[in-house]
C-alpha positions as CSV (number, residue, x, y, z in Angstrom):
1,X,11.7,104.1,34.5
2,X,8.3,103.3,35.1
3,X,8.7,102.7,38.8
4,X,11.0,105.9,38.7
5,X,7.8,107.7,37.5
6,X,5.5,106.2,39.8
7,X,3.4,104.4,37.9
8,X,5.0,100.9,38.9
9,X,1.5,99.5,39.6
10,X,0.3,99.7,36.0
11,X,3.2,97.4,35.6
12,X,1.9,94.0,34.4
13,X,4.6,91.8,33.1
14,X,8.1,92.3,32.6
15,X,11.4,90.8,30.6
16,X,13.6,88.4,32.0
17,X,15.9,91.1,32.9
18,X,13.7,93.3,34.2
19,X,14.9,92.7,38.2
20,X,14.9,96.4,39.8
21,X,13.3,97.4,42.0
22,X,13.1,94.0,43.3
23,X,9.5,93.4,44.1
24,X,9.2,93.4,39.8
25,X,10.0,90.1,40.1
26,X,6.7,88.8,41.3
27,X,5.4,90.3,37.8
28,X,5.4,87.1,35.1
29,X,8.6,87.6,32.7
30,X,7.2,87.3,29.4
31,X,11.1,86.7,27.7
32,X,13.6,84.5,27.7
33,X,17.2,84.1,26.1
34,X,17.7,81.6,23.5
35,X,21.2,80.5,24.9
36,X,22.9,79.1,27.8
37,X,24.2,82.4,30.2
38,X,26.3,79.7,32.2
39,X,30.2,79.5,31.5
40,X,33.1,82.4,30.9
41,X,32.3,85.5,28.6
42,X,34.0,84.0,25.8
43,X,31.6,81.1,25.7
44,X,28.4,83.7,25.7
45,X,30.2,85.4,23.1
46,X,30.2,82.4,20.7
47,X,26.9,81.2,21.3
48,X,24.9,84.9,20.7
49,X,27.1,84.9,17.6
50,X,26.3,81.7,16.4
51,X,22.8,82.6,16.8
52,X,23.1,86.3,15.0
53,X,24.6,84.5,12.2
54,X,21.4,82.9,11.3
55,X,20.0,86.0,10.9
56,X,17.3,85.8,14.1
57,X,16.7,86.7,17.5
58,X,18.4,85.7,20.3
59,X,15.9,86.2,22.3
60,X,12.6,84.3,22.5
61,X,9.1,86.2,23.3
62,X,6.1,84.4,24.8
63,X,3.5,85.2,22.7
64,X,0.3,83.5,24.5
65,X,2.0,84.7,27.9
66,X,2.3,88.2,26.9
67,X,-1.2,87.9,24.9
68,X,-3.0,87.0,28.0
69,X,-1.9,89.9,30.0
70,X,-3.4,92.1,27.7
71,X,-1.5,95.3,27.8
72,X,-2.1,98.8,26.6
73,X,1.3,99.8,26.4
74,X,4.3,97.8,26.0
75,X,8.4,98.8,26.4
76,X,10.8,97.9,24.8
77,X,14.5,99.1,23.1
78,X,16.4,99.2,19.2
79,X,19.5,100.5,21.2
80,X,21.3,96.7,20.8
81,X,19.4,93.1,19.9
82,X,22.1,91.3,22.1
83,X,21.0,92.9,25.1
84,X,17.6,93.0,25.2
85,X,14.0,92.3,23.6
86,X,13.9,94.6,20.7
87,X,10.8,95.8,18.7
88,X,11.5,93.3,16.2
89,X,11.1,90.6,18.4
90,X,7.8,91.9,19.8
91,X,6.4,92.1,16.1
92,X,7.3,89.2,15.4
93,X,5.2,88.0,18.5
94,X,2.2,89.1,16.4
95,X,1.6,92.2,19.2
96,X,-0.3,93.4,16.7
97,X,-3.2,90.7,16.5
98,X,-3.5,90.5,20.4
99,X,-7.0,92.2,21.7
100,X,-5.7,94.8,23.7
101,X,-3.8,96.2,20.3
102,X,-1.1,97.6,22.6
103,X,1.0,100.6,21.8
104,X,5.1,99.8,21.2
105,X,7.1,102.5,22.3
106,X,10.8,101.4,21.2
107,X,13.8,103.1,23.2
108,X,17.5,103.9,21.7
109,X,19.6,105.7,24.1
110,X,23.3,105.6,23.2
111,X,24.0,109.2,25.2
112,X,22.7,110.8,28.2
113,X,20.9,113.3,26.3
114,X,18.6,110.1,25.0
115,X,17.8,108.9,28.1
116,X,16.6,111.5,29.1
117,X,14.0,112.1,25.5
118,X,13.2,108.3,26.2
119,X,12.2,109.5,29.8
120,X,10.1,112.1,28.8
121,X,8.7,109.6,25.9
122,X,7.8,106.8,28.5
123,X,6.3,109.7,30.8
124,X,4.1,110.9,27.6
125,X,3.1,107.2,27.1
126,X,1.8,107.0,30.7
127,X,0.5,110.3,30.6
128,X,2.2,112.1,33.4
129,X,4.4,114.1,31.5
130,X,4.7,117.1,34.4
131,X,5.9,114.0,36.5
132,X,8.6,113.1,33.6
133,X,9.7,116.6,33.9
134,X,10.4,116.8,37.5
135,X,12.0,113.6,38.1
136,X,14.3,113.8,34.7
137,X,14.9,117.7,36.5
138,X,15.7,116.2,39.6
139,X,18.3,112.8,38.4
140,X,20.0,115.7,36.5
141,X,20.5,118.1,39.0
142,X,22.3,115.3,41.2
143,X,24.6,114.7,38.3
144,X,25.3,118.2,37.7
145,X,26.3,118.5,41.2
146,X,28.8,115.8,40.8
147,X,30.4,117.2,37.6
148,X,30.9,120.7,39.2
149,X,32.9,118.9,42.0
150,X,34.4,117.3,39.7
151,X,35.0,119.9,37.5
152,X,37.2,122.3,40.2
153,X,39.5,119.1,40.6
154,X,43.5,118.9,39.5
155,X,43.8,115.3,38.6
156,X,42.0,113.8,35.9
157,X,43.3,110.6,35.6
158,X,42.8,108.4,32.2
159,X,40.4,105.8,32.1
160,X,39.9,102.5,30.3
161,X,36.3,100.8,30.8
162,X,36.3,97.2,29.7
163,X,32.7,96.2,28.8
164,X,33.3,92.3,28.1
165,X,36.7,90.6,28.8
166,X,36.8,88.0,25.8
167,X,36.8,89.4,23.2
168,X,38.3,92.5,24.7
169,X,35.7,95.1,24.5
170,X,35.5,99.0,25.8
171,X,32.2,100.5,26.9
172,X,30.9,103.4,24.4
173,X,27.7,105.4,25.0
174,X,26.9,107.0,27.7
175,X,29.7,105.6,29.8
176,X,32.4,108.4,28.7
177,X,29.8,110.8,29.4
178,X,30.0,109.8,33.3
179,X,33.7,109.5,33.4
180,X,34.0,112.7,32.1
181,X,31.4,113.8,34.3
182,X,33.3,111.9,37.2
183,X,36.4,113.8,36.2
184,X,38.0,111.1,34.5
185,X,39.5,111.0,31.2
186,X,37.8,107.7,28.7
187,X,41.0,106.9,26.6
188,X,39.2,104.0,24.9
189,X,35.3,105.2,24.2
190,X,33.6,107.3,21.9
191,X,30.5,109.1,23.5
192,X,27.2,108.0,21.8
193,X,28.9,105.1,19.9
194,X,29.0,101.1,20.1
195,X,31.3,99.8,22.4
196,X,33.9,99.0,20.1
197,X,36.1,95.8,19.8
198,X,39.7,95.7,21.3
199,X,43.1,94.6,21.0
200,X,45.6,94.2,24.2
201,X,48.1,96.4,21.6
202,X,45.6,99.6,21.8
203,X,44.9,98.4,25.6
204,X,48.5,98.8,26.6
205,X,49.2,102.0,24.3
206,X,46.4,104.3,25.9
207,X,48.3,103.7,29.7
208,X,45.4,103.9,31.3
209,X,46.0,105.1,35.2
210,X,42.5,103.5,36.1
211,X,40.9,100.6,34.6
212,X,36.6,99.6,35.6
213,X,35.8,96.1,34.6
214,X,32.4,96.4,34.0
215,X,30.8,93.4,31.5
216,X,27.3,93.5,30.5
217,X,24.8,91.7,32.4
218,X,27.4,90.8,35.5
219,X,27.4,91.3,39.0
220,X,30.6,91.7,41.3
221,X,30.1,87.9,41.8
222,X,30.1,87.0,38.2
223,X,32.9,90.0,37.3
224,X,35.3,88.4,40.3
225,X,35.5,84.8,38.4
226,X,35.4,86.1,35.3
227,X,39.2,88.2,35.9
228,X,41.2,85.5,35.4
229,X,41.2,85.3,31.7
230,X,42.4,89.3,32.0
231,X,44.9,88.2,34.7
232,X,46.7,85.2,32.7
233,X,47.2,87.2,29.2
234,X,50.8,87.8,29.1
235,X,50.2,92.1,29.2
236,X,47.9,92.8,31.4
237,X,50.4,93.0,34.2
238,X,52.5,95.1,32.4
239,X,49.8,97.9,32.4
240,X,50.2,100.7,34.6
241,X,47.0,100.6,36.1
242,X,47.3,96.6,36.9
243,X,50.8,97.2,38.9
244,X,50.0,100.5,40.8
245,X,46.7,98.8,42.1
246,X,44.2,100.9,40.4
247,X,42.0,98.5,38.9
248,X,38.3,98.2,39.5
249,X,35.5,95.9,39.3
250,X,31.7,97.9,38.9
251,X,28.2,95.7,38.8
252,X,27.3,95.9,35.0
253,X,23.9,94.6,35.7
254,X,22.9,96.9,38.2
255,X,24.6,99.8,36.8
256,X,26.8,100.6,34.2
257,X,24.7,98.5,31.6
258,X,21.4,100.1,32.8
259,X,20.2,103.6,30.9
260,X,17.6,104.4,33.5
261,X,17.2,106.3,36.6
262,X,20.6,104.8,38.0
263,X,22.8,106.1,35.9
264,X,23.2,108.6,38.5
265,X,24.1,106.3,40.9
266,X,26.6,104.7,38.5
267,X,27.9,108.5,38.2
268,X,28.2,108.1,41.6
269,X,30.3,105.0,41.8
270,X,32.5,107.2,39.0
271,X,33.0,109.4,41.0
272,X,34.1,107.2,44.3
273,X,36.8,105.6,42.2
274,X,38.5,108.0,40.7
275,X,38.5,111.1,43.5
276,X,38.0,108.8,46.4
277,X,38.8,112.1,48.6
278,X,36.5,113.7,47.4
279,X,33.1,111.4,46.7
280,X,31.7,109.0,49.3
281,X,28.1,108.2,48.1
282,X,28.6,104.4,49.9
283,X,28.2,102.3,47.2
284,X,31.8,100.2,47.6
285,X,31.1,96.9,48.1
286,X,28.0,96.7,46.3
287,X,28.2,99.1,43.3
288,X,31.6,98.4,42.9
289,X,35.3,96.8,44.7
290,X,38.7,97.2,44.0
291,X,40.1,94.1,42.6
292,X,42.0,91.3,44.2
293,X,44.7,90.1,41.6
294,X,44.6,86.2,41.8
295,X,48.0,85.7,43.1
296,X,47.1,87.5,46.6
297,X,43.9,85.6,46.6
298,X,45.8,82.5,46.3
299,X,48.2,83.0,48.7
């Protein structure tokens, strides 16, 4: 968002997920996780939950680090503590005995319609709210563009986003927003809300004719070794989308788990899916890939 608004060389230090646009990375990451991101999604799963048992953080915050660079202003998010650094953690850091006395401005988008306030928040925090204005007007006016296209179309096929493989897991928020916006029809989300928890038995009842795996925090890479736990559970090939070849791997980390300036290009990768004669924004292969099932990769 910063960088969106221009004002990326204010930008002193960053999270540890902060990655985009890439030359951010040069800036010191001031957080780290408290858990080992290595192994399947089921393994991640246990380990932040063991550590949200306890009642704490699962992140950690480097309190000297982020001292030391003495900001004025520092971002951050309440939207979910497993995904990110949240205010809590930042208090907890003591921001509020370091010299500079920095300002905490705390995002919480779970639609569309908050992104865009928290734009115009970090834009009021930076001071250029006219800027904030015009590049909120601008990411909007691409997406409405898309959703009138959309919106002349026949087919609107049903849609199941899965959010994290195991547990089973549907994307909420602002993710039935863009398939609806896509054209698309979210049998599984709620707009604005959690993604909720999932059985295979609610899976396999809404028939989904398209399915986007999309787990938080992964990359095509990641998502691609991570199908096989889908592929061996005894229903999965029973569901429509799995046998008529409509199933569809989309970068979570880039993308679909990012409420920023590229949710329009994750619109965009909505869109190429699901009316693939009618969107070609050229983001296959890197935004998103049909999947391989195992067996033909084995072969």
């Amino acid at each position: 968002m910063v960088c969106a608004l221009g004002c990326g060389d204010r930008l002193v230090g960053r999270s540890h997920e902060c990655d985009h646009p890439a030359w951010v990375r040069r800036l010191p990451a001031v957080t780290a996780p408290k858990f080992a991101t290595d192994g399947q999604s089921y393994d991640i799963d246990q380990r932040v939950r063991a550590i949200v048992e306890q009642g704490v953080s699962v992140y950690a915050v480097d309190a000297p680090a982020l001292a030391a660079l003495e900001p004025d202003l520092i971002l951050t998010q309440t939207q979910c503590e497993v995904c990110a650094v949240s205010a809590r953690d930042l208090e907890q850091a003591a921001c509020a005995l370091m010299p500079s006395r920095p300002r905490i401005v705390a995002l919480e988008p779970n639609a569309l319609a908050d992104l865009w306030h928290d734009f115009e928040r970090v834009a009021a925090a930076l001071g250029v709210e006219a800027r904030g204005a015009a590049t909120i007007a601008a990411l909007r006016e691409r997406m409405n563009l898309i959703a009138a296209h959309a919106e002349a179309l026949r087919h609107r096929p049903r849609v199941a986003c899965i959010e994290w493989i195991d547990p089973l897991m549907a994307a909420g928020n602002w993710t039935p927003e863009l398939i609806a916006l896509a054209g698309g029809m979210d049998v599984l989300g709620t707009p604005g809300a959690h993604a909720p928890r999932l059985t295979w038995e609610v899976l396999a009842a809404t028939d989904p004719q398209v399915i986007l795996v999309t787990p938080c925090g992964f990359d095509l890479d990641r998502i691609r070794i991570e199908m096989e736990p889908l592929e061996m559970h005894p229903v999965w090939n029973a569901l429509r989308a799995v046998r008529t070849g409509e199933v569809y791997l989309g970068d979570g980390n880039a993308f679909f788990n990012r409420p920023g300036p590229r949710v329009v290009e994750t619109l965009e990768i909505v869109a190429e899916i699901l009316h693939p004669d009618a969107f070609t924004f050229g983001h296959e292969g890197t935004g998103w890939e049909r999947h391989a099932p195992l067996r033909a990769r084995t072969r």
